[in-house]
Steps between C-alpha positions, in 0.01 A plus 500: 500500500618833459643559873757353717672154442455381861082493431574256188683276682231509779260416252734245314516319845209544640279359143752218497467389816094529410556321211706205678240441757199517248691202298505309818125539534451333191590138662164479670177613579179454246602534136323856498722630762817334349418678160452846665819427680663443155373824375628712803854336450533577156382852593759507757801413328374747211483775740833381640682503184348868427607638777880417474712763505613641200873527672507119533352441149403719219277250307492503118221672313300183389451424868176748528366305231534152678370638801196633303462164315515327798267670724285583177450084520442490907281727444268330217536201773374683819214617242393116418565437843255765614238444260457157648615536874432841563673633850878581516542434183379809391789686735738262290346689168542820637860416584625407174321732333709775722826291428442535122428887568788565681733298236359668197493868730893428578619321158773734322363779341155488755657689733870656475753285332634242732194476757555253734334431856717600759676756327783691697401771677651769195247361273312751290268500216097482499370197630289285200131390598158638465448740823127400512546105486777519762312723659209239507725198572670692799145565622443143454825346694380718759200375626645152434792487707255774772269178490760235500612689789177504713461086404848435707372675839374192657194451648443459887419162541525243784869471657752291297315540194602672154316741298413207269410254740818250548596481851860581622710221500391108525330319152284810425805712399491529124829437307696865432453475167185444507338763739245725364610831700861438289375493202309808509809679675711398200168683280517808720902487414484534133193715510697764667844407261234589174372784676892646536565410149217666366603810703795485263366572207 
């Protein structure tokens, strides 16, 4: 990101910690929820590792490439996986897709020599990117994480009893890792990481 080092290593954290939790979701639940779990930990860590500042660690020039490849192949994934299952799965495409956009906008010679997320604040240069599709993926992450957003405000419902139904406390609490209203917080989280990075380029 071309602006100061501190919002990297926000974002660094922040996608990390994303990341971590969405790997512990993958231990249980229905298959379909473990897989989308998978996806949105792999996405995670990507965005993490993107987002590192360039002060701690200039990566080499090949590494746009393996970010590209590797997204490039989540994203042909989240495609089969839509074509048969249809709902999130579609966000995953969309996802990856903008992870491949952003690694082949920001790859040397994209952008300025040396373009890095989480640049120090003295970075210059013209950001890489097509103004239109970031333009249409900002758009995008917007109403996601606005809707996300609305989805968390819980619903009024009788006392001692969650937006999604569990009780508070006794054998209807759900396990942590495996509560609904989490897992679309940890969505919301890396909607609104994307929608920063895209404001980057």
């Amino acid at each position: 990101m071309h602006g100061p080092a501190l919002s990297g290593w926000l974002l660094m954290v922040l996608c990390g910690i994303t990341g971590a939790y969405c790997l512990l979701r993958t231990r249980d639940g229905p298959e379909r929820e473990r897989r989308a779990a998978r996806a949105e930990a792999v996405m995670g860590f990507g965005m993490a590792a993107m987002a590192v500042p360039a002060a701690l660690l200039r990566p080499p020039e090949w590494t746009w490439a393996v970010y590209a490849l590797v997204f490039g192949g989540a994203s042909l994934h989240a495609l089969v996986q839509a074509s048969r299952d249809g709902g999130h799965h579609w966000h995953h495409l969309v996802g990856s897709l903008a992870m491949v956009y952003m690694a082949v906008a920001m790859a040397p010679g994209a952008a300025h020599a040396g373009a890095h997320l989480s640049h120090g604040a003295g970075a210059a240069g013209s950001a890489g990117g097509v103004p239109a599709l970031t333009g249409a993926l900002l758009v995008y992450y917007a109403v996601y994480v606005l809707r996300s957003a609305g989805r968390l405000i819980p619903a009024a419902g009788p006392a001692g009893v969650t937006a999604g139904g569990a009780t508070l406390g006794g054998a209807g609490r759900a396990a942590w890792g495996a509560r609904p209203e989490m897992a679309l917080a940890c969505r919301l989280t890396m909607g609104m990481a994307m929608f920063a990075m895209l404001l980057t380029l």
